[in-house]
KOLKOLTOR-585890 format. One record per atom (N, C-alpha, C): residue number from 1; x, y, z. Coordinates in Angstrom, 3 decimals. Each point is the difference from the previous one (the first is absolute). Example, Ala and Ser with C-alpha at 12.3 -4.5 7.8 and 13.67 -1.06 7.14 Angstrom:
BEGIN
{zavo->1 | px->13.190 | py->-5.690 | pz->7.800}
{zavo->1 | px->-0.890 | py->1.190 | pz->0.000}
{zavo->1 | px->0.900 | py->1.200 | pz->0.000}
{zavo->2 | px->-0.350 | py->1.050 | pz->-0.720}
{zavo->2 | px->0.820 | py->1.190 | pz->0.060}
{zavo->2 | px->-0.770 | py->1.090 | pz->0.730}
END
This chain:
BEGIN
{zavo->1 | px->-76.764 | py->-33.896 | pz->-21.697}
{zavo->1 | px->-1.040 | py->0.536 | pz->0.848}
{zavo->1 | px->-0.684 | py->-1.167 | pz->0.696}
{zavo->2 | px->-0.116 | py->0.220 | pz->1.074}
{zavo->2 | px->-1.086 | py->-1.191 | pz->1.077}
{zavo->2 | px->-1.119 | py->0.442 | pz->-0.555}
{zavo->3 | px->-0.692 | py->-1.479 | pz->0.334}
{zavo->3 | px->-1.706 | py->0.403 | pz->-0.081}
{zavo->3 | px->-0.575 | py->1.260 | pz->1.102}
{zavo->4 | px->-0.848 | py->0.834 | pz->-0.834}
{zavo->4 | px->-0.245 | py->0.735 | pz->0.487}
{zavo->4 | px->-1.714 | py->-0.216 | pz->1.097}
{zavo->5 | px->-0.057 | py->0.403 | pz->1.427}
{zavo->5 | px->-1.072 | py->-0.206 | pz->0.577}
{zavo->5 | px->-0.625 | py->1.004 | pz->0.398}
{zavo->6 | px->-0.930 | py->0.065 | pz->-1.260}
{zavo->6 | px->-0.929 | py->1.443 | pz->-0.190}
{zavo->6 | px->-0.379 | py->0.207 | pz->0.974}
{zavo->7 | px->-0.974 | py->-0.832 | pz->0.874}
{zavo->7 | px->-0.435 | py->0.453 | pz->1.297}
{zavo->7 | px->0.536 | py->0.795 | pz->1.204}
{zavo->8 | px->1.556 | py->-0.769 | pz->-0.156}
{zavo->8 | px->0.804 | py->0.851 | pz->1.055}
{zavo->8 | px->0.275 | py->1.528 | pz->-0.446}
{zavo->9 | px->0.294 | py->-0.248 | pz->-1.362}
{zavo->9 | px->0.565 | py->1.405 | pz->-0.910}
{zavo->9 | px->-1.172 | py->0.901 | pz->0.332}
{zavo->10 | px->-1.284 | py->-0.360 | pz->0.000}
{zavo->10 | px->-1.111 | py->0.738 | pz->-0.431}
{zavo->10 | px->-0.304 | py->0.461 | pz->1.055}
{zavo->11 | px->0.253 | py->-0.745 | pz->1.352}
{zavo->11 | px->-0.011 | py->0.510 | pz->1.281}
{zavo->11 | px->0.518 | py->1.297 | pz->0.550}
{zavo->12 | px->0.953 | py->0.388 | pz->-0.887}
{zavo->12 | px->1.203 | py->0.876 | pz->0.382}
{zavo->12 | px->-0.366 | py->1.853 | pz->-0.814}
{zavo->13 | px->-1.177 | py->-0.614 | pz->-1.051}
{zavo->13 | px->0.459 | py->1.064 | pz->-0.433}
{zavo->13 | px->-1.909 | py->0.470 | pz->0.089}
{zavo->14 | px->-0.089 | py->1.336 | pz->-0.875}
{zavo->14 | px->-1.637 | py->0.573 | pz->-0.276}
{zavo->14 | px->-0.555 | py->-0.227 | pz->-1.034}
{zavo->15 | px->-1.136 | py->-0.451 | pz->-0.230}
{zavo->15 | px->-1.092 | py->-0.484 | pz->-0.967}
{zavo->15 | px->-0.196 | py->1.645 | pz->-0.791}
{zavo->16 | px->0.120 | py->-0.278 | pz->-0.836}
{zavo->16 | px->-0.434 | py->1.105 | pz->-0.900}
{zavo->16 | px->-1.430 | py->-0.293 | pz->-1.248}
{zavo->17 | px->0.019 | py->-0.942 | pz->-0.226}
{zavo->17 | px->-0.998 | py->-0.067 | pz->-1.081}
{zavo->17 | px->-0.115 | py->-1.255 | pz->-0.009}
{zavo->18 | px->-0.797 | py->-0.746 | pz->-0.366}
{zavo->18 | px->-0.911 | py->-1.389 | pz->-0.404}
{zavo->18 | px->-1.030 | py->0.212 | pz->-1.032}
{zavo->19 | px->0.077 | py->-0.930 | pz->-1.008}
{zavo->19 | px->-0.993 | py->-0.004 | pz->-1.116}
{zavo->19 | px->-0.009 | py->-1.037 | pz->-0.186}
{zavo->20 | px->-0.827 | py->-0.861 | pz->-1.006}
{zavo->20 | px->0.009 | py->-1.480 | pz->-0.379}
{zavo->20 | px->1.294 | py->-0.640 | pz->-0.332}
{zavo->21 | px->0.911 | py->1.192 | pz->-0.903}
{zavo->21 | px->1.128 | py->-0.496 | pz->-0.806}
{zavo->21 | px->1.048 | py->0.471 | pz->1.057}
{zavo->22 | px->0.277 | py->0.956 | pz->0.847}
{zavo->22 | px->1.023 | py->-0.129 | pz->0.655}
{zavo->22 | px->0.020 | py->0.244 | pz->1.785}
{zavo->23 | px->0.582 | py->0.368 | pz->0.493}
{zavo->23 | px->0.473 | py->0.119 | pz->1.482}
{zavo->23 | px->1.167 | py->1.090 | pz->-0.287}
{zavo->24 | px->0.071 | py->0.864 | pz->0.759}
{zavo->24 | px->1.151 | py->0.873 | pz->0.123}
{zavo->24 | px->0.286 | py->0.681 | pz->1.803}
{zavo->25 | px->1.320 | py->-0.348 | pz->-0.090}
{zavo->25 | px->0.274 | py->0.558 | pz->1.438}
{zavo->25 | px->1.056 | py->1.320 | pz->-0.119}
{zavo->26 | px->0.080 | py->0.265 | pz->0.892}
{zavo->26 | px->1.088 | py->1.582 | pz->0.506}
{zavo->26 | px->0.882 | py->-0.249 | pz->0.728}
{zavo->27 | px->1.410 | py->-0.033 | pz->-0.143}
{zavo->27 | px->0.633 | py->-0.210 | pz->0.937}
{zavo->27 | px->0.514 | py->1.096 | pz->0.708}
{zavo->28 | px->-1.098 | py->-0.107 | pz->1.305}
{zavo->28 | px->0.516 | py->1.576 | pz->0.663}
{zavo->28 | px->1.001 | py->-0.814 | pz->1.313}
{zavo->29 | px->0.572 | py->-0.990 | pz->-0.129}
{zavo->29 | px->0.942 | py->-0.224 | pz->1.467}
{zavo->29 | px->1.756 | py->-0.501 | pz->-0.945}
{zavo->30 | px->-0.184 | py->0.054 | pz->-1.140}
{zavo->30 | px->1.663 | py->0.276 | pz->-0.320}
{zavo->30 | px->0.210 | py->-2.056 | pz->-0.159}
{zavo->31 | px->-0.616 | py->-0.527 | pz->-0.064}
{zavo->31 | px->0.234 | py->-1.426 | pz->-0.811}
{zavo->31 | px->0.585 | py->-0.321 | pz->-0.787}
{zavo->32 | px->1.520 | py->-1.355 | pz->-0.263}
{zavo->32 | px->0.423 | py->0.180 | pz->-1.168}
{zavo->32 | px->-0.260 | py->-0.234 | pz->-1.002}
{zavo->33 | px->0.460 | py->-0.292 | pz->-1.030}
{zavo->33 | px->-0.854 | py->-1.001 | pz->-0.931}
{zavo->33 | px->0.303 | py->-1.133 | pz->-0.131}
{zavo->34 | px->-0.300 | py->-1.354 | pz->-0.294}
{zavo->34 | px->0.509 | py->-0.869 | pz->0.064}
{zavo->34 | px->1.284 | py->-0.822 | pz->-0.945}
{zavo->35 | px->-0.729 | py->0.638 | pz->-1.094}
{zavo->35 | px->0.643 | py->0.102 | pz->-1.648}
{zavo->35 | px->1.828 | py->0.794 | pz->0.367}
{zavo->36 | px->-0.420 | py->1.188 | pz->0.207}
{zavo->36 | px->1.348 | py->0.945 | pz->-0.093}
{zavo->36 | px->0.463 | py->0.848 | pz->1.353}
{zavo->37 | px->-0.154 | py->-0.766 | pz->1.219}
{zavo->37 | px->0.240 | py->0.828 | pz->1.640}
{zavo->37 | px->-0.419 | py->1.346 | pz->-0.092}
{zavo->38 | px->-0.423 | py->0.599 | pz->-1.303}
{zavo->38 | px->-0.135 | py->1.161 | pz->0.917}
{zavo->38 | px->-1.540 | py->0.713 | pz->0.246}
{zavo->39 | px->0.218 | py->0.910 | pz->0.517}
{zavo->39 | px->-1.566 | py->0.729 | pz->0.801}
{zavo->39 | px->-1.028 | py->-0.247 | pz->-1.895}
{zavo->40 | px->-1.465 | py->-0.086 | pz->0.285}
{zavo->40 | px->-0.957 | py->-0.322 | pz->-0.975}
{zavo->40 | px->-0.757 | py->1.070 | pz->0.205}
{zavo->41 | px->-0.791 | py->0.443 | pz->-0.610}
{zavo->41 | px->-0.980 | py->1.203 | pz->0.266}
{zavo->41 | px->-1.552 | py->-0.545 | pz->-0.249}
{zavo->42 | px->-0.752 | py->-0.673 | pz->-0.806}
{zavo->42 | px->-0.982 | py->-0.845 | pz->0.303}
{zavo->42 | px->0.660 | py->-1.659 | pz->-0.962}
{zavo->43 | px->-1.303 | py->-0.736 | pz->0.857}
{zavo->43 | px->-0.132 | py->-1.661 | pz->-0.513}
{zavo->43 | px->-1.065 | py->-0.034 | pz->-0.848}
{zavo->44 | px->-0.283 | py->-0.691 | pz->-1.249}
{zavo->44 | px->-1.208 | py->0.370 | pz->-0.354}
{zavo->44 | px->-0.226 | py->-1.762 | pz->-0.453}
{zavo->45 | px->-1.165 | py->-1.030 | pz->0.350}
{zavo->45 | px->-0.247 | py->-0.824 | pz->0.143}
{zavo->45 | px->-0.673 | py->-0.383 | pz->-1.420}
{zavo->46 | px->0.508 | py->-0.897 | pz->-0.835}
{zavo->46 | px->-0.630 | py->0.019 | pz->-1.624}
{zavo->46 | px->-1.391 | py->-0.961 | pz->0.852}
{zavo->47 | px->-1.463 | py->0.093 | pz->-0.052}
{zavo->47 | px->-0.844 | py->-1.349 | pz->0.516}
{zavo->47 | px->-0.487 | py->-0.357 | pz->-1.558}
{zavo->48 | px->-0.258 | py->0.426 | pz->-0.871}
{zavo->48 | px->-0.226 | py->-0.430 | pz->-1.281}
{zavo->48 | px->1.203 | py->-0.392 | pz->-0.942}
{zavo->49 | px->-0.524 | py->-0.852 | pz->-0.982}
{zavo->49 | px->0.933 | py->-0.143 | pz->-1.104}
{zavo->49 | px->-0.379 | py->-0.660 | pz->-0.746}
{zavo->50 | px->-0.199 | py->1.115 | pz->-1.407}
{zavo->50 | px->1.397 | py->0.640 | pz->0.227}
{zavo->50 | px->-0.340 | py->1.690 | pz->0.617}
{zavo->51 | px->0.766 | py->0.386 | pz->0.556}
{zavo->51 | px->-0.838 | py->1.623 | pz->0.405}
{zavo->51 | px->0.905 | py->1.057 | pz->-0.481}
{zavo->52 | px->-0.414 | py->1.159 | pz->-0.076}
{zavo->52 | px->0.613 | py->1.339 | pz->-0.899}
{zavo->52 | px->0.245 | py->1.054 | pz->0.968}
{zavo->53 | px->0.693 | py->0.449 | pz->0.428}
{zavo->53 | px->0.892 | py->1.412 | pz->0.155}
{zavo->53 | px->-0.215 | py->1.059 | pz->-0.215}
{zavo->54 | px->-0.474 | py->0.848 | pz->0.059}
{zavo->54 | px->0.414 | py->1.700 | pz->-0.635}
{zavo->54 | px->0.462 | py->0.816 | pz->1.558}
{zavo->55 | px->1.907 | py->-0.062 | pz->-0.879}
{zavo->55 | px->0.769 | py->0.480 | pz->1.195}
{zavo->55 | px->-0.005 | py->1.500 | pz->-0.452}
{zavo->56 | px->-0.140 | py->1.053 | pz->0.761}
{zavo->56 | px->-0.658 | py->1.352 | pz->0.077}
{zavo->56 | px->1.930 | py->0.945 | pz->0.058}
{zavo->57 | px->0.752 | py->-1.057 | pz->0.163}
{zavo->57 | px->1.368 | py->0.755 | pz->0.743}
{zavo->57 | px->0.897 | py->-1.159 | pz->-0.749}
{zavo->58 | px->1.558 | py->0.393 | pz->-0.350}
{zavo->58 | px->0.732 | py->-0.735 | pz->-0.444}
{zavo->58 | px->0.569 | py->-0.960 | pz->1.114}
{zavo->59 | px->0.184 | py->-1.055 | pz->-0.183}
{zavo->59 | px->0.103 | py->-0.531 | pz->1.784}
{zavo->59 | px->1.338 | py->-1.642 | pz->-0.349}
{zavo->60 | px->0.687 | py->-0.337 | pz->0.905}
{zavo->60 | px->0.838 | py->-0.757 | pz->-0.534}
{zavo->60 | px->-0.858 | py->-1.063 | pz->0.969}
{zavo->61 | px->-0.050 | py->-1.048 | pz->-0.126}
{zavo->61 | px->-0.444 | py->-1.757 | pz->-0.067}
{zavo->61 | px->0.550 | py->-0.435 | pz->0.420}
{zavo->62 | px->-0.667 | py->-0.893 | pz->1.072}
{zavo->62 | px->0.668 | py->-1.494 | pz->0.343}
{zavo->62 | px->-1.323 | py->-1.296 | pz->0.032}
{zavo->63 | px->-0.302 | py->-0.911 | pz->-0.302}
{zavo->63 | px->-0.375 | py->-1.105 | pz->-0.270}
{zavo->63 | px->-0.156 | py->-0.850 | pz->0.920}
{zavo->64 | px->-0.558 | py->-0.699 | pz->0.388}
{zavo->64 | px->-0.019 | py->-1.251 | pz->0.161}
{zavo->64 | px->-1.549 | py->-0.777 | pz->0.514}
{zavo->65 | px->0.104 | py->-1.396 | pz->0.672}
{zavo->65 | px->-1.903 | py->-0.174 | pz->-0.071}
{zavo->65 | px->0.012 | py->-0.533 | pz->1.769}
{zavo->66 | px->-1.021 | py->-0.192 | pz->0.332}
{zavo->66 | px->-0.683 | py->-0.335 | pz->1.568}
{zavo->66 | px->-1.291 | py->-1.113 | pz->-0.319}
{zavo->67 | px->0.227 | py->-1.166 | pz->0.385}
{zavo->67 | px->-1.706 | py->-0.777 | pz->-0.380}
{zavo->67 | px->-0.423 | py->0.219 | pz->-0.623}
{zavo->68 | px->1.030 | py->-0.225 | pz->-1.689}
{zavo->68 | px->-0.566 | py->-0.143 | pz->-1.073}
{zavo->68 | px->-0.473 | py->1.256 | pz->-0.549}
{zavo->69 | px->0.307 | py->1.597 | pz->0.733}
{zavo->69 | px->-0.483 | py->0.926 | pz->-1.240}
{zavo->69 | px->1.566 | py->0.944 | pz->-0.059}
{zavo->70 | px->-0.010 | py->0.959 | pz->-0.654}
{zavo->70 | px->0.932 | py->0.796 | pz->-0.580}
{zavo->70 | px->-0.077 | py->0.929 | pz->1.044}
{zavo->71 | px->1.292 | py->0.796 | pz->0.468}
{zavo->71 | px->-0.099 | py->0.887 | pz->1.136}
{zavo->71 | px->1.607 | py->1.269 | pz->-0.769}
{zavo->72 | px->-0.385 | py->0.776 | pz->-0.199}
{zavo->72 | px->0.997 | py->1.469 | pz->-0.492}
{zavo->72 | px->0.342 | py->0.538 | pz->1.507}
{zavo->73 | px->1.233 | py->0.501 | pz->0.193}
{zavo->73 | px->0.160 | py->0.851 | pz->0.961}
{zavo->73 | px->0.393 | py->1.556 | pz->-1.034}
{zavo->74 | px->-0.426 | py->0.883 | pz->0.066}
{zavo->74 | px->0.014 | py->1.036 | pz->-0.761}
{zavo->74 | px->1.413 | py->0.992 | pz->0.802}
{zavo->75 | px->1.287 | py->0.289 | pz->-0.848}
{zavo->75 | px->0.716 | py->1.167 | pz->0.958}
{zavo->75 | px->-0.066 | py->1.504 | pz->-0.921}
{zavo->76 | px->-0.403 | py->0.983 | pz->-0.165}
{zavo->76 | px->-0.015 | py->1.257 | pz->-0.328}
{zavo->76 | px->1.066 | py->0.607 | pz->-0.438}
{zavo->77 | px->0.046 | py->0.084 | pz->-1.260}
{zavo->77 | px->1.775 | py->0.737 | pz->-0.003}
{zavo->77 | px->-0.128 | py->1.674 | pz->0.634}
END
């Protein structure tokens, strides 16, 4: 995987939520992922750490970080 450049990524897609511990976007324009080519359904930005999760839906993962924080692309089975 290339380094990933949140800014551009973040450009592309919709802000959904911000809190202290995270950032979460929507990908409503069909973006791939960087991890595994294919379409992502949100990005969710770790800004704390360590920070906690409660995923609401069973969801398959991809990984990786942007300037030093943790960044999930979430795909939906």
């Amino acid at each position: 995987m290339d380094d990933i450049d949140l800014d551009e990524l973040a450009a592309s897609l919709t802000l959904r939520e911000e809190n202290q511990a995270i950032k979460s976007y929507q990908n409503t324009v069909a973006v791939s992922c960087p991890a595994c080519d294919l379409q992502f359904d949100d990005l969710v930005v770790c800004k704390e750490n360590p920070t906690s999760l409660n995923l609401s839906q069973q969801l398959d993962l991809c990984v990786g970080s942007a300037d030093g924080q943790a960044v999930i692309f979430t795909h939906k089975k």
